[in-house]
C-alpha positions as CSV (number, residue, x, y, z in Angstrom):
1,X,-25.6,63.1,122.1
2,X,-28.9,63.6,123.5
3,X,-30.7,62.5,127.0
4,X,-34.0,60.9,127.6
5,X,-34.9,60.5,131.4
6,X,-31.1,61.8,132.0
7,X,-30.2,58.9,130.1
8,X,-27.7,59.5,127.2
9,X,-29.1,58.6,123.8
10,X,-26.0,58.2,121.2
11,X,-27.5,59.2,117.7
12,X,-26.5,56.3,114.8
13,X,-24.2,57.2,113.0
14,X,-22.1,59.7,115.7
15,X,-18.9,59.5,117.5
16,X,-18.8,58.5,120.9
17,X,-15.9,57.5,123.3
18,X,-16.2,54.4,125.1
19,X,-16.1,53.2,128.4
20,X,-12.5,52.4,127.8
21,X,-11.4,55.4,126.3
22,X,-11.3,55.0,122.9
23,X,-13.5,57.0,120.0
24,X,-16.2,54.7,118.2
25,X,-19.0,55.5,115.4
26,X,-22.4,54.8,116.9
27,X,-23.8,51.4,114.8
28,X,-20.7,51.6,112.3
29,X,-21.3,54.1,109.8
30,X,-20.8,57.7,109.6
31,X,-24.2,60.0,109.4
32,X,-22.9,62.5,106.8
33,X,-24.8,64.7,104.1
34,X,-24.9,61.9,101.6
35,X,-26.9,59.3,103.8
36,X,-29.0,57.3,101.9
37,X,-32.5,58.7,101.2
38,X,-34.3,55.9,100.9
39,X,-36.8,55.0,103.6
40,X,-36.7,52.1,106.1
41,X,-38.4,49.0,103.9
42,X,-41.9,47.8,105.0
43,X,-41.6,44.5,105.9
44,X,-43.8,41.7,104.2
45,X,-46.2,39.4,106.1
46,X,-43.6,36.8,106.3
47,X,-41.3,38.6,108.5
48,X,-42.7,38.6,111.5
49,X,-40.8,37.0,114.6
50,X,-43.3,35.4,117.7
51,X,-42.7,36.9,121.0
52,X,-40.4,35.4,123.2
53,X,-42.1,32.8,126.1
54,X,-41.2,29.4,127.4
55,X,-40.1,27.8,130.4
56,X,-36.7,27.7,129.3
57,X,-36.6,30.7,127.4
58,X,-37.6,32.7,131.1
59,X,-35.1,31.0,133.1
60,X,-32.3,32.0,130.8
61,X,-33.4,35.0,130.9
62,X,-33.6,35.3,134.9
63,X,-29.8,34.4,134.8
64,X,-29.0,36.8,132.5
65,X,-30.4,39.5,134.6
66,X,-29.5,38.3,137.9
67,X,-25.6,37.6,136.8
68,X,-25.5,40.8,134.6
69,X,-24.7,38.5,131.3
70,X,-24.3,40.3,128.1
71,X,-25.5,37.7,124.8
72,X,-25.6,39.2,121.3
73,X,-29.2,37.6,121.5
74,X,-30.4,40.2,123.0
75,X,-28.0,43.1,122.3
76,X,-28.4,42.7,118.7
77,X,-32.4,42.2,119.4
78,X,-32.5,38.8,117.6
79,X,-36.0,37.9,116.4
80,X,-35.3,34.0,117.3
81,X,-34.5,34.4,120.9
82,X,-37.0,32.4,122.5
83,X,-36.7,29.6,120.3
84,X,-33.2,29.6,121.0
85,X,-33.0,30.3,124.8
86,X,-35.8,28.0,125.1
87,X,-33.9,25.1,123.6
88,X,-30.6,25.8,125.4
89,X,-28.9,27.6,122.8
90,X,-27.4,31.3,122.8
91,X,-24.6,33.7,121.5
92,X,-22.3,35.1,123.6
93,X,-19.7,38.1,122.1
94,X,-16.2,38.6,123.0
95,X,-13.8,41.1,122.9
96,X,-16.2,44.0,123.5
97,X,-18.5,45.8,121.6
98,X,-16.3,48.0,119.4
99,X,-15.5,46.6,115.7
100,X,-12.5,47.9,114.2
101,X,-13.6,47.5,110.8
102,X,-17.1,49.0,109.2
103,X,-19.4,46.5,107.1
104,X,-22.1,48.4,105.6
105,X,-24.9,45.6,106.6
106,X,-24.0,45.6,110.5
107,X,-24.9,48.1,113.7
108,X,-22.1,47.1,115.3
109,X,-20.3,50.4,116.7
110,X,-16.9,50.9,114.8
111,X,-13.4,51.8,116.4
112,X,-10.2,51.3,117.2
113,X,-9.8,49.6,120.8
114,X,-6.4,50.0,120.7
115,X,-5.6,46.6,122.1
116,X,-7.8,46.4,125.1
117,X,-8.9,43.1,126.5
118,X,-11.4,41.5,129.6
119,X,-8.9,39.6,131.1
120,X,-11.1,37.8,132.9
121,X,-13.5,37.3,130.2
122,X,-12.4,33.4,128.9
123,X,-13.7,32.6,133.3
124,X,-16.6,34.7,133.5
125,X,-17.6,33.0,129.6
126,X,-17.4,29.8,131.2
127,X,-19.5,31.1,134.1
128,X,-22.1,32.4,131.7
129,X,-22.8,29.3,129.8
130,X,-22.6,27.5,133.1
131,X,-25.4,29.9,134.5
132,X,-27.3,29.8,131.3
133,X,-27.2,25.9,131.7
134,X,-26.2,25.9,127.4
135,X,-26.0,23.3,126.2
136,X,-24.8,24.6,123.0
137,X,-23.5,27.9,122.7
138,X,-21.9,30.4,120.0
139,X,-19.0,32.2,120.6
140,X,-18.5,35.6,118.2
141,X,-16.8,38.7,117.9
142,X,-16.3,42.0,116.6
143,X,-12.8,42.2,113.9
144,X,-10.3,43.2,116.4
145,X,-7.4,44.3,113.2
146,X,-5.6,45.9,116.6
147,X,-4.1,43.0,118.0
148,X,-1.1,41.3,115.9
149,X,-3.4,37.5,115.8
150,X,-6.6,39.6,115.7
151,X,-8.2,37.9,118.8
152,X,-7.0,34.3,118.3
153,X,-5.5,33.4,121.5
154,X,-8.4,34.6,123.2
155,X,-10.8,32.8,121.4
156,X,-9.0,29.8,122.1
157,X,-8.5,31.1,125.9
158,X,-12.5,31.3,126.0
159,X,-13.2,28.1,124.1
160,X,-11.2,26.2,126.7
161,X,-12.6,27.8,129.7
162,X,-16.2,26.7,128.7
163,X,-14.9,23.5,128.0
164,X,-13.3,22.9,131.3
165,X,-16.4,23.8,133.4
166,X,-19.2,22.8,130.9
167,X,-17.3,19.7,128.9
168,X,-20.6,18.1,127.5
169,X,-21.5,21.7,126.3
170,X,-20.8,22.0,122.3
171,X,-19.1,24.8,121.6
172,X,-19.2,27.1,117.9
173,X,-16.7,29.6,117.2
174,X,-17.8,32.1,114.7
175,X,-15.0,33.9,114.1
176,X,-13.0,37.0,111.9
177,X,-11.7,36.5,108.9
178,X,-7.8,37.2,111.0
179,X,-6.7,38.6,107.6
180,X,-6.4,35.4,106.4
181,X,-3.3,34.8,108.7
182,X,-4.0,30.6,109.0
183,X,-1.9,30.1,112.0
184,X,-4.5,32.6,113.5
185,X,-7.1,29.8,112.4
186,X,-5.3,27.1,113.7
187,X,-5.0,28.9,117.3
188,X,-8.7,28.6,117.1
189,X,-9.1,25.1,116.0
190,X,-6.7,24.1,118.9
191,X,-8.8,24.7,121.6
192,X,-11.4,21.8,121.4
193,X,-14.4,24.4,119.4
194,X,-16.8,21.9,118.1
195,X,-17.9,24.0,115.6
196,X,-15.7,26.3,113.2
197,X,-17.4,29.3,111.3
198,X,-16.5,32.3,109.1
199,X,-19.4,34.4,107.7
200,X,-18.7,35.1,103.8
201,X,-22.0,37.7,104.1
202,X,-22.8,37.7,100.3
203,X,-21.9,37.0,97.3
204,X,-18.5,37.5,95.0
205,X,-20.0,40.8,92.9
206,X,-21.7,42.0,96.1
207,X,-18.5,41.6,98.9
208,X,-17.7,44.9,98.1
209,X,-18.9,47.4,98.8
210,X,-21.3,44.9,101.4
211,X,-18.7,43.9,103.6
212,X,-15.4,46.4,104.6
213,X,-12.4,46.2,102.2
214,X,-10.4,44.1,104.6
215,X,-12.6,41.6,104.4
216,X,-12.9,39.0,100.9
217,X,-14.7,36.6,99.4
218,X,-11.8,34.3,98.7
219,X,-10.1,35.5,102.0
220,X,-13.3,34.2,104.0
221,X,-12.9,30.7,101.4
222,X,-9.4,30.2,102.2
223,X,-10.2,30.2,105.8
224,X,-13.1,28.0,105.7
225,X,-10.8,25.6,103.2
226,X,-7.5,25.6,105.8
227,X,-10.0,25.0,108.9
228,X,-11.1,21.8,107.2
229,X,-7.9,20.8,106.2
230,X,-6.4,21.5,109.5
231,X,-9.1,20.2,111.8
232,X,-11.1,17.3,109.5
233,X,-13.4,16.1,112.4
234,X,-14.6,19.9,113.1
235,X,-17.5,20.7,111.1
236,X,-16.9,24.2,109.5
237,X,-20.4,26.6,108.6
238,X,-20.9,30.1,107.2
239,X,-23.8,32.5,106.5
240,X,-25.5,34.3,103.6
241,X,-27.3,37.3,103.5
242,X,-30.0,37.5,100.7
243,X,-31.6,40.5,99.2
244,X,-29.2,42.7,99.0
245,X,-29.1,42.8,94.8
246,X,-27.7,39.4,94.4
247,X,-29.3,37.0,91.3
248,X,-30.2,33.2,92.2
249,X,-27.1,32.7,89.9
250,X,-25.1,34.0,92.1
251,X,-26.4,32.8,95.4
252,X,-25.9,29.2,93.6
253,X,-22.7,29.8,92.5
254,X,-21.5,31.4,96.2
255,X,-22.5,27.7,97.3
256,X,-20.7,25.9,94.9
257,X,-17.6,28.0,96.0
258,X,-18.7,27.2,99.4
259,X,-19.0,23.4,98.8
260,X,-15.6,23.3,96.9
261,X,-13.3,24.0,100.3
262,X,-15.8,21.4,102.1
263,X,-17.8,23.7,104.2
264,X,-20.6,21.7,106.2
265,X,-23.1,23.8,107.1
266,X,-24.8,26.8,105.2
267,X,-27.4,29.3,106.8
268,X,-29.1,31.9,104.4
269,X,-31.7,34.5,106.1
270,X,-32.9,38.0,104.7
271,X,-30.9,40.9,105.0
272,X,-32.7,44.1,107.3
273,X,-31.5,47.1,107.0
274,X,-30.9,48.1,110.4
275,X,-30.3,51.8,110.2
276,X,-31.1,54.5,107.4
277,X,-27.1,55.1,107.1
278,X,-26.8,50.9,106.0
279,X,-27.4,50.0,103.0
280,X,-31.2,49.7,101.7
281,X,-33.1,46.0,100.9
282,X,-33.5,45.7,97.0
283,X,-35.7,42.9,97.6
284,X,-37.4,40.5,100.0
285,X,-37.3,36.8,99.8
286,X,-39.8,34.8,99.5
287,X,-39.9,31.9,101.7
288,X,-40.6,29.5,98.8
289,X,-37.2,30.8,97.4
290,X,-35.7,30.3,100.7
291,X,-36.4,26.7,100.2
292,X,-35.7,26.1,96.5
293,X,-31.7,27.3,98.2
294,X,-32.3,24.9,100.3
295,X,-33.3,22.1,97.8
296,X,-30.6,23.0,95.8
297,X,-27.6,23.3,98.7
298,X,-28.6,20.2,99.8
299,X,-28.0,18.6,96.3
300,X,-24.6,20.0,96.3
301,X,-23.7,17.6,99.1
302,X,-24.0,20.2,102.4
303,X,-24.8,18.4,105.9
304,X,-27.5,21.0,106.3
305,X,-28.7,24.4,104.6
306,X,-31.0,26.5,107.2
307,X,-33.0,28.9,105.3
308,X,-35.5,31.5,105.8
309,X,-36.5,34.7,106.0
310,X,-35.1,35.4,109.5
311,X,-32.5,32.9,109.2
312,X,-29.5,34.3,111.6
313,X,-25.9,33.0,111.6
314,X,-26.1,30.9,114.6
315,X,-30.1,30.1,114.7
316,X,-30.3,27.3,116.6
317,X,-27.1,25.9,115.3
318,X,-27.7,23.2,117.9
319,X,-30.3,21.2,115.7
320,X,-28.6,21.7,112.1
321,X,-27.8,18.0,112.5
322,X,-31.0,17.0,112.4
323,X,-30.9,17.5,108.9
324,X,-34.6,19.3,108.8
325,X,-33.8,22.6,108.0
326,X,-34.3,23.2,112.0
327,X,-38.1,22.6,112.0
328,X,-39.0,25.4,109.9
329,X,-41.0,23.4,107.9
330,X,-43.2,22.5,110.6
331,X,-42.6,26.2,112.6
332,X,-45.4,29.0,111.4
333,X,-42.9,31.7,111.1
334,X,-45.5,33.4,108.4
């Protein structure tokens, strides 16, 4: 670990221990002698995010600063955060920072937290979104494969703490895969989310080695199918990543798969290569391409398909029912 300022500075890729005593990787993957050579991509024209400004997007902020609030907007440095923060949408993460599983597209800091929990984290939530003044807001999480429902109960514990002090605030769980334990699911469904979502990252050929090896294609299916079945009136969404080597066979067959267990909403955004240990871009999207996917989701009978080149999971989720691809037609995001 180096300093800067007297201020440590964890190398990606390293082992650290956390503030709770456990060892973690630094961003999820191991630095070793066999890191990937390839540079960081150079980004096209298109991918370029506008700087954060608004009314809204400033008093959100404010909050956040003066109440010490953590969001995965900004912690995971989210190019859409004004838009978001200005419209009263934003992520919030639960169960801490460390992921126990290791996903070769995501920065998130790998571990094994060895059961620890915030207990007071389903109050101060609440308090956060109440603060924020959401009035839609995304709760996700890092895998937590060390406790026997992987996180469930306190996901549902969260859920209906927002609920109880911010009732006309929607609320979208987007949630691990729990092994594909369903009861886990149902845990979730059961506390009044709004919104029910399970990422399936990529597509069938790519999942592995993309995603880590506890995770699957058809696992992340079966969970999307059993939330419908369980919970009809909740919609159910997940997210694909694009331009990681997949064909536009592929992509359209992931969302037939998807459409076949009645998911509701799609979102498909470029992958970035976050770190030079991740896995490298093969190819950039064009935003044309972003919305023939579209076109062609729609067709297959989804409520809404967000796409574009920065695309995130939960980019303001709150307007998917408009049913205009969330204004990017009209949004320069060129």
């Amino acid at each position: 670990m180096n300093n800067f300022k007297g201020i440590p500075v964890r190398r990606s890729g390293a082992k650290f221990r956390t503030a709770e005593g456990f060892t973690a990787i630094k961003n999820g993957v191991k630095a070793s002698s066999h890191a990937r050579s390839e540079p960081i991509e150079r980004k096209p024209a298109w991918i370029k995010a506008r700087m954060p400004s608004g009314p809204g997007f400033h008093r959100v902020k404010d909050n956040v600063r003066e109440h010490r609030l953590a969001t995965v907007c900004e912690e995971s440095m989210c190019p859409n955060i004004g838009e978001c923060w200005n419209h009263g949408t934003a992520t919030l993460m639960i169960m801490g920072s460390v992921c126990t599983r290791a996903c070769q597209f995501c920065a998130v800091d790998t571990g094994n937290p060895r059961g620890w929990l915030d207990p007071s984290e389903p109050e101060n939530s609440a308090r956060s979104v109440e603060l924020m003044g959401l009035r839609y807001v995304v709760i996700t999480s890092v895998d937590r494969d060390d406790l026997d429902d992987g996180g469930a109960g306190h996901y549902a514990a969260c859920v209906g703490a927002i609920k109880r002090l911010n009732p006309t605030t929607a609320v979208e769980a987007l949630t691990p895969d729990f092994q594909g334990r369903l009861r886990d699911v149902e845990t979730v469904l059961g506390s009044g989310v709004d919104v029910f979502a399970q990422n399936v990252e990529t597509v069938r050929r790519l999942t592995h080695p993309v995603r880590d090896p506890r995770a699957g294609y058809d696992q992340t299916l079966a969970v999307l199918a059993h939330a419908k079945k369980f919970r009809s009136d909740v919609m159910t969404k997940t997210s694909l990543m694009v331009g990681l080597g997949e064909t536009e066979e592929e992509v359209l067959q992931a969302l037939h798969d998807l459409r076949s267990v009645d998911v509701d909403i799609v979102t498909l955004g470029q992958y970035l290569r976050p770190t030079a240990n991740h896995l490298p871009v093969k190819r950039f999207v064009t935003p044309d391409e972003f919305g023939d996917y579209r076109q062609r989701g729609l067709e297959l009978g989804f409520l809404e398909v967000v796409a574009g080149p920065l695309v995130r999971s939960s980019y303001r989720a709150d307007r998917v029912f408009e049913k205009n691809n969330v204004g990017l037609s009209d949004a320069a995001v060129t």
